[in-house]
RONU-626205 format. One record per residue (C-alpha): residue number from 1; residue in one letter; x, y, z. Coordinates in nm, 3 decimals, decimal comma. Example, Ala and Ser with C-alpha at 12.3 -4.5 7.8 and 13.67 -1.06 7.14 Angstrom:
// RONU-626205
n / res / X / Y / Z
1 / a / 1,230 / -0,450 / 0,780 $
2 / s / 1,367 / -0,106 / 0,714 $
// end
This chain:
// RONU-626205
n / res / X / Y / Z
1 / x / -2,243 / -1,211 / 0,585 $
2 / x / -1,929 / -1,042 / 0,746 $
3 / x / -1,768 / -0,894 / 0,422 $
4 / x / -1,354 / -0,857 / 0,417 $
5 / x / -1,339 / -0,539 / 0,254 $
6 / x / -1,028 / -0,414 / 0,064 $
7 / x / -0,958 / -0,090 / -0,166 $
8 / x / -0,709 / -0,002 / -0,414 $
9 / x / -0,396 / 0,194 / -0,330 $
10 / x / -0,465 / 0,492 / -0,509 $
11 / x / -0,738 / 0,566 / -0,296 $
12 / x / -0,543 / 0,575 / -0,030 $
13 / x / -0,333 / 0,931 / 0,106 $
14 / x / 0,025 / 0,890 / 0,195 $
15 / x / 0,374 / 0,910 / 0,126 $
16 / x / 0,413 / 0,559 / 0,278 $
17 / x / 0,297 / 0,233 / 0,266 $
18 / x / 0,196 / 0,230 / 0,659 $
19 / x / 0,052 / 0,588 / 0,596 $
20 / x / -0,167 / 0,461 / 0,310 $
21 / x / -0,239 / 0,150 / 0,489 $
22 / x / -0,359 / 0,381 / 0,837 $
23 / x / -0,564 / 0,558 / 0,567 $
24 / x / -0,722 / 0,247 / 0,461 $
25 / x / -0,813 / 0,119 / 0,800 $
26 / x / -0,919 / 0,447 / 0,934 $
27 / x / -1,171 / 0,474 / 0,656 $
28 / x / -1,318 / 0,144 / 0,732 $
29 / x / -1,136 / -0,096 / 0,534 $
30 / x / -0,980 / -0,422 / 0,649 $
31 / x / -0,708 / -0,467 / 0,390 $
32 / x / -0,532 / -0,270 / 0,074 $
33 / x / -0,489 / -0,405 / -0,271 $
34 / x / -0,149 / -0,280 / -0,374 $
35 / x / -0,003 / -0,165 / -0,708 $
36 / x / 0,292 / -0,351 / -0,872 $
37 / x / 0,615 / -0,175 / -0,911 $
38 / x / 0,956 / -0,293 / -1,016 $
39 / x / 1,116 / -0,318 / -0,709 $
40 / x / 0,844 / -0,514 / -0,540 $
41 / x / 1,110 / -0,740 / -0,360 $
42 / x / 1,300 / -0,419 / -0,277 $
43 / x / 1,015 / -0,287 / -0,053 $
44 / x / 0,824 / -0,592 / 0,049 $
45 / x / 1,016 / -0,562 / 0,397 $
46 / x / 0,870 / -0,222 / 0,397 $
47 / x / 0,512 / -0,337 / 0,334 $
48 / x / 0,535 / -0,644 / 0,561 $
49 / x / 0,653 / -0,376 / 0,864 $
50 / x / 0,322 / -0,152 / 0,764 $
51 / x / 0,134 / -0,481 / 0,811 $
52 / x / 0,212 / -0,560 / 1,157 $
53 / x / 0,207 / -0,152 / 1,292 $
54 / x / -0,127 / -0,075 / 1,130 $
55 / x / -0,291 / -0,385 / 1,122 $
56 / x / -0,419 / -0,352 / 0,797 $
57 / x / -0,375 / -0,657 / 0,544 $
58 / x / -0,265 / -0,666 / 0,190 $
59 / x / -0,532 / -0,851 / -0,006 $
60 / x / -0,378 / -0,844 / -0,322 $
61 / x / -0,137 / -0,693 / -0,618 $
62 / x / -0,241 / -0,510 / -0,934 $
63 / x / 0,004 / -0,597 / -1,182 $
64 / x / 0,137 / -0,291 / -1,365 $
65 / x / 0,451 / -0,181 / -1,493 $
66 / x / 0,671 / -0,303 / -1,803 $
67 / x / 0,528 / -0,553 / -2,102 $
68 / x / 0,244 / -0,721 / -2,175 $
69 / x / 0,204 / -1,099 / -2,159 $
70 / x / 0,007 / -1,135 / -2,479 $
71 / x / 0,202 / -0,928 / -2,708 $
72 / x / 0,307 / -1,050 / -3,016 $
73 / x / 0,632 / -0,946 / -2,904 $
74 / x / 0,868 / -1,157 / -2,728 $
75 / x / 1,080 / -0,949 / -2,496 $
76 / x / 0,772 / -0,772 / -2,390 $
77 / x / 0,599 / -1,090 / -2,259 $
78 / x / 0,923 / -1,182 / -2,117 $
79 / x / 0,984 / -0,869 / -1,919 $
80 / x / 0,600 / -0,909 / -1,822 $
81 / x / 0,679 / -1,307 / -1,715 $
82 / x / 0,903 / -1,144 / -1,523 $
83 / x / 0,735 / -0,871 / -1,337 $
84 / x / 0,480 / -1,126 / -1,292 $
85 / x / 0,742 / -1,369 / -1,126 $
86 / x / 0,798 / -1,117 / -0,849 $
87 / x / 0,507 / -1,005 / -0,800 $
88 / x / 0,365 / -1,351 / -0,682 $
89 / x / 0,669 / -1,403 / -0,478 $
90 / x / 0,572 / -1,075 / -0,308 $
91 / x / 0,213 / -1,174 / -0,270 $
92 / x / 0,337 / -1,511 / -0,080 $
93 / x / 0,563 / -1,270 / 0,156 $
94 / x / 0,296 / -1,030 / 0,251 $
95 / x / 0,006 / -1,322 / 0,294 $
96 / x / -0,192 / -1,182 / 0,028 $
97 / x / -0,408 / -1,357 / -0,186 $
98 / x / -0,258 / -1,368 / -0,497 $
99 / x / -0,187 / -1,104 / -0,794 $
100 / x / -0,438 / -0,968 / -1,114 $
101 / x / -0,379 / -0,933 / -1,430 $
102 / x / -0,640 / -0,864 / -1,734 $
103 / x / -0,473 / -1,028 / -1,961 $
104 / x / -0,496 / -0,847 / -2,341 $
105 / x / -0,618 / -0,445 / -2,204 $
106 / x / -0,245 / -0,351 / -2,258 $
107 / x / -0,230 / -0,452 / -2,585 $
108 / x / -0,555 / -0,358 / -2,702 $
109 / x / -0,510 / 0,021 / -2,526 $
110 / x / -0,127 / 0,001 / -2,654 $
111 / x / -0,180 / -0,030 / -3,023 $
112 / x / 0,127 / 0,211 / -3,050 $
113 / x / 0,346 / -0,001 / -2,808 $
114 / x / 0,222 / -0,355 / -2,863 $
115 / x / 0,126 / -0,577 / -3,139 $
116 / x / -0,169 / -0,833 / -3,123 $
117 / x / -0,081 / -1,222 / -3,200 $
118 / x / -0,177 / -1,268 / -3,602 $
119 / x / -0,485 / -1,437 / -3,763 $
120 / x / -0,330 / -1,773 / -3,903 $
121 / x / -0,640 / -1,905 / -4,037 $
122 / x / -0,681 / -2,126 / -4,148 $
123 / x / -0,448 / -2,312 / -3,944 $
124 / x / -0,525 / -2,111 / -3,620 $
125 / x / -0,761 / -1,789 / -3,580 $
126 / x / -0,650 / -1,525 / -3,409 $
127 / x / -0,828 / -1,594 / -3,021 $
128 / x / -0,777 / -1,932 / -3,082 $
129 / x / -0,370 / -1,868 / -3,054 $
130 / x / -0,380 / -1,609 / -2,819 $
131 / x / -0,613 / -1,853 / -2,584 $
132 / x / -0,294 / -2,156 / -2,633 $
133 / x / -0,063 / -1,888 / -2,581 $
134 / x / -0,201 / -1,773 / -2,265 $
135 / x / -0,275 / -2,122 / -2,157 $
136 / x / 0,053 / -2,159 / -2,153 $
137 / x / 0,199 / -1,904 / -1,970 $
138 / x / -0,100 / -1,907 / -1,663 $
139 / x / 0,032 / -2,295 / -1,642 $
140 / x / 0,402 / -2,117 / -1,608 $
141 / x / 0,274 / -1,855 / -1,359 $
142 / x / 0,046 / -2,101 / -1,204 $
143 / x / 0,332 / -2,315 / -1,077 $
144 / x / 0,527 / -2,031 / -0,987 $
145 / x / 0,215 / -1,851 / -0,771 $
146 / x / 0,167 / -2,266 / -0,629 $
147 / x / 0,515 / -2,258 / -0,501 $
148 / x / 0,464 / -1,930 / -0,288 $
149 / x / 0,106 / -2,031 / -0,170 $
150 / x / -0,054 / -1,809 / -0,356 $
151 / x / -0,263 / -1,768 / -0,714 $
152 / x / -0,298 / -1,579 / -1,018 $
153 / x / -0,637 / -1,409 / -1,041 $
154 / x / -0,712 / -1,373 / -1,409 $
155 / x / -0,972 / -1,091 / -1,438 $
156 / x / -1,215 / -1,092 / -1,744 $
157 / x / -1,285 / -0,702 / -1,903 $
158 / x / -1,564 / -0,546 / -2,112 $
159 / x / -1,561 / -0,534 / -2,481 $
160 / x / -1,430 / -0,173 / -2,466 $
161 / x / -1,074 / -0,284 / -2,276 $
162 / x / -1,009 / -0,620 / -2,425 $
163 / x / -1,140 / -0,790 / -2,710 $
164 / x / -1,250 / -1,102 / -2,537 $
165 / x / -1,240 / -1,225 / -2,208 $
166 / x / -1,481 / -1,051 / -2,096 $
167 / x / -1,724 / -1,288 / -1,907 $
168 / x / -1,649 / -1,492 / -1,561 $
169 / x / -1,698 / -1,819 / -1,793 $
170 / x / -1,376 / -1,730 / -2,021 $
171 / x / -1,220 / -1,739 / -1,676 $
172 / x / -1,324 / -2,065 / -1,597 $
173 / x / -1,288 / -2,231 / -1,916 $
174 / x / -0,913 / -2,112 / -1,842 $
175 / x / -0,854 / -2,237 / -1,516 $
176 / x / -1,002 / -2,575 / -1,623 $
177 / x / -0,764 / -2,603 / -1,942 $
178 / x / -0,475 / -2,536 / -1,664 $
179 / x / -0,585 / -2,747 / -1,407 $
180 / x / -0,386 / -2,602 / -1,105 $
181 / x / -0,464 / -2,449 / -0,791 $
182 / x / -0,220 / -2,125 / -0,849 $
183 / x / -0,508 / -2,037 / -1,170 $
184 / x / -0,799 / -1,846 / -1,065 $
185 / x / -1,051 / -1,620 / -1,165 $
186 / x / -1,132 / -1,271 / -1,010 $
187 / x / -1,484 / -1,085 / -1,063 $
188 / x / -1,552 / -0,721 / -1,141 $
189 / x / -1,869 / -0,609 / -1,090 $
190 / x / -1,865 / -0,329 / -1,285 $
191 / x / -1,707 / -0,501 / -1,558 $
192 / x / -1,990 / -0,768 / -1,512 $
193 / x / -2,273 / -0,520 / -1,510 $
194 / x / -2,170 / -0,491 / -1,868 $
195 / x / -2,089 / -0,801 / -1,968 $
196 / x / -2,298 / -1,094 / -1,769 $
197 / x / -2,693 / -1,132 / -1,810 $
198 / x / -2,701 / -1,169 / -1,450 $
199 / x / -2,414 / -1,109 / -1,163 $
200 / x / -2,549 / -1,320 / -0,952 $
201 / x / -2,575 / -1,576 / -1,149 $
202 / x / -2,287 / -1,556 / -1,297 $
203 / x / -2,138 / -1,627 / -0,974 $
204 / x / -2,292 / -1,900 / -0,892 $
205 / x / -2,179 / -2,061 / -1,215 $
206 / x / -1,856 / -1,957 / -1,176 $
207 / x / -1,782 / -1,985 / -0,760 $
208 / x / -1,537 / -2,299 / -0,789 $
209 / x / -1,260 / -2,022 / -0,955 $
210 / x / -1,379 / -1,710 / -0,843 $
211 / x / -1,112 / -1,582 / -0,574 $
212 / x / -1,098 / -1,236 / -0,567 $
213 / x / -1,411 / -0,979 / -0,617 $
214 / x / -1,350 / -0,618 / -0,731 $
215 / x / -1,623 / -0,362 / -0,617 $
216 / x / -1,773 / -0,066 / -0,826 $
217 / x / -2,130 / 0,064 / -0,881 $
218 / x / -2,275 / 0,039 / -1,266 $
219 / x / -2,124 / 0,353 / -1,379 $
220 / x / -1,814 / 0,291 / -1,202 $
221 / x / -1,872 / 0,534 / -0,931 $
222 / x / -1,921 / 0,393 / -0,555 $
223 / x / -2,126 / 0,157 / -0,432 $
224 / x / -2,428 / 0,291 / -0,403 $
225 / x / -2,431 / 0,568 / -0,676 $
226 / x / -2,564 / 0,293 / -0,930 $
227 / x / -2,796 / 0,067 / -1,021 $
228 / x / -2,603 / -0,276 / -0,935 $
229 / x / -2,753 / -0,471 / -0,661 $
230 / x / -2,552 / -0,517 / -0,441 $
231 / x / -2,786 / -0,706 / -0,196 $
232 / x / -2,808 / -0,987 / -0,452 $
233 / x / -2,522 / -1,043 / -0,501 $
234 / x / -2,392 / -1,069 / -0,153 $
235 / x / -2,685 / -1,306 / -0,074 $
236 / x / -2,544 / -1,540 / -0,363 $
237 / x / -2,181 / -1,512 / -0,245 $
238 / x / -2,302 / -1,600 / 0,087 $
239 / x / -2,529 / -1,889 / -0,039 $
240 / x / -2,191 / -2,030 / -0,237 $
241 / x / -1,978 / -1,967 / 0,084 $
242 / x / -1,758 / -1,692 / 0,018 $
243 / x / -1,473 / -1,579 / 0,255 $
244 / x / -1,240 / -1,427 / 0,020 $
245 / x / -1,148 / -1,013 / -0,002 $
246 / x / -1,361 / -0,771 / -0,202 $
247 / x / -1,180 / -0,478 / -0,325 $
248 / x / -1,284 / -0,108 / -0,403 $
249 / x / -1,176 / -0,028 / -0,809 $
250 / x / -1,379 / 0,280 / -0,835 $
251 / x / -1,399 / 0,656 / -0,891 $
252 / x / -1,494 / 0,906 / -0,622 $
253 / x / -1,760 / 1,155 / -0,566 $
254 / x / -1,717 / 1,479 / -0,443 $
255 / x / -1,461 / 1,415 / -0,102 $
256 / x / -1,260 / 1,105 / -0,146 $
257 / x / -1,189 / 1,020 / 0,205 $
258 / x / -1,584 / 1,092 / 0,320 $
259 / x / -1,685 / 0,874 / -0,028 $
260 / x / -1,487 / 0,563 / 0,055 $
261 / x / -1,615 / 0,587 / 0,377 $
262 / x / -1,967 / 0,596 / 0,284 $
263 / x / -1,882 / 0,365 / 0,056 $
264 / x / -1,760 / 0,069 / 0,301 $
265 / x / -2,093 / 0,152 / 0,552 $
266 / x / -2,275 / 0,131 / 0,239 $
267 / x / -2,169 / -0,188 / 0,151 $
268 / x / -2,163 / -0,313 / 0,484 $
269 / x / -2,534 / -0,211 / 0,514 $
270 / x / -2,625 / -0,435 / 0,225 $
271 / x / -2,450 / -0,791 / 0,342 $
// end
């Protein structure tokens, strides 16, 4: 299996996007997953230049930046809607595959800034309405990421970073209640070491929405400094067909630039 491997911009070293990008490709990646920023649109001409000199892709965008989507709070899911709205658009510009977005760690991390949607029992619990809420705005965003040929890539997080959603099935059940191409589901591995009985399985139940893959060893280190196997779960991606990116989300050991490195042979080594 010929894996399409990507890494997250702060690994990278640069002042610019083509810098960070050269970095990237020097240290044996194909492709970068960016971080969202306010002025996406502003730079995307920037990015899309970086592209073409380096030869580096952009797999996909990290949302970040202003609101949360599932706040009980209106103008924050609105400015989030927003950010969200560009973001995609940026994704279609640049050929990437789509954008993330976990969608209750900033409120649970937040408390301070955010508030969570109320208990209404008996009439609705509490997950209950934040599932119809979000159902509603991944069909929003969903259209939106259609239009620009690209997808949202909902990404499930352990217990300690969101209160549910947390297992590659809470993705699916998602993208089935939405029913459009522009909702997906993206894996974590180390968020899945945690969470699933088995990654591998967990795939394979999963592979009709999985689109995205984020890479990290067991105690969130690089490949390779944990106890995932990575082995088996390549061979199951391979046995379900898998072409997509798989990005690095990790921490480093000791030199950054000689870890990720190490990290991409390592990985490559076990495909």
């Amino acid at each position: 299996m010929e894996l399409k491997l990507s890494g997250r911009e702060y690994l990278s070293r640069g002042d610019s996007y083509e810098e960070k990008m050269q970095y990237m490709k020097d240290a044996g990646y194909d492709a970068i997953e960016l971080t969202g920023r306010q002025d996406i649109l502003v730079v995307v001409d920037e990015i899309a230049e970086a592209i073409r000199n380096t030869g580096c892709a952009v797999s996909t965008i990290c949302s970040g930046g202003r609101g949360a989507l599932m706040a009980a709070e209106r103008d924050q899911r609105e400015v989030a809607m927003e950010d969200m709205r560009n973001f995609l658009t940026a994704a279609g510009m640049l050929g990437a595959v789509g954008v993330i977005y976990a969608p209750l760690i900033a409120v649970k991390m937040n408390p301070d800034k955010y508030t969570r949607l109320p208990d209404l029992s008996p009439w609705k619990g509490q997950q209950e309405l934040e599932m119809e809420l979000l159902a509603e705005l991944a069909t929003e965003l969903a259209e939106h990421a259609q239009s620009k040929g690209v997808c949202v890539l909902w990404e499930p997080l352990n217990r300690y970073e969101q209160w549910w959603f947390n297992r590659l099935e809470n993705g699916t059940q998602l993208c089935e209640r939405v029913g459009r191409e522009g909702c997906r589901v993206m894996a974590d591995f180390f968020h899945m070491s945690i969470e699933e009985d088995s990654i591998p399985q967990a795939l394979r139940d999963n592979a009709k929405y999985v689109r995205h893959i984020h890479l990290a060893d067991s105690n969130r280190a690089t490949p390779g400094h944990g106890s995932t196997d990575f082995a088996a779960a390549f061979a199951t991606l391979e046995e379900i067909g898998w072409d997509g990116y798989m990005a690095l989300e990790c921490s480093t050991r000791g030199d950054a630039t000689e870890d990720i490195k190490r990290a991409a042979e390592f990985l490559r080594s076990q495909a």
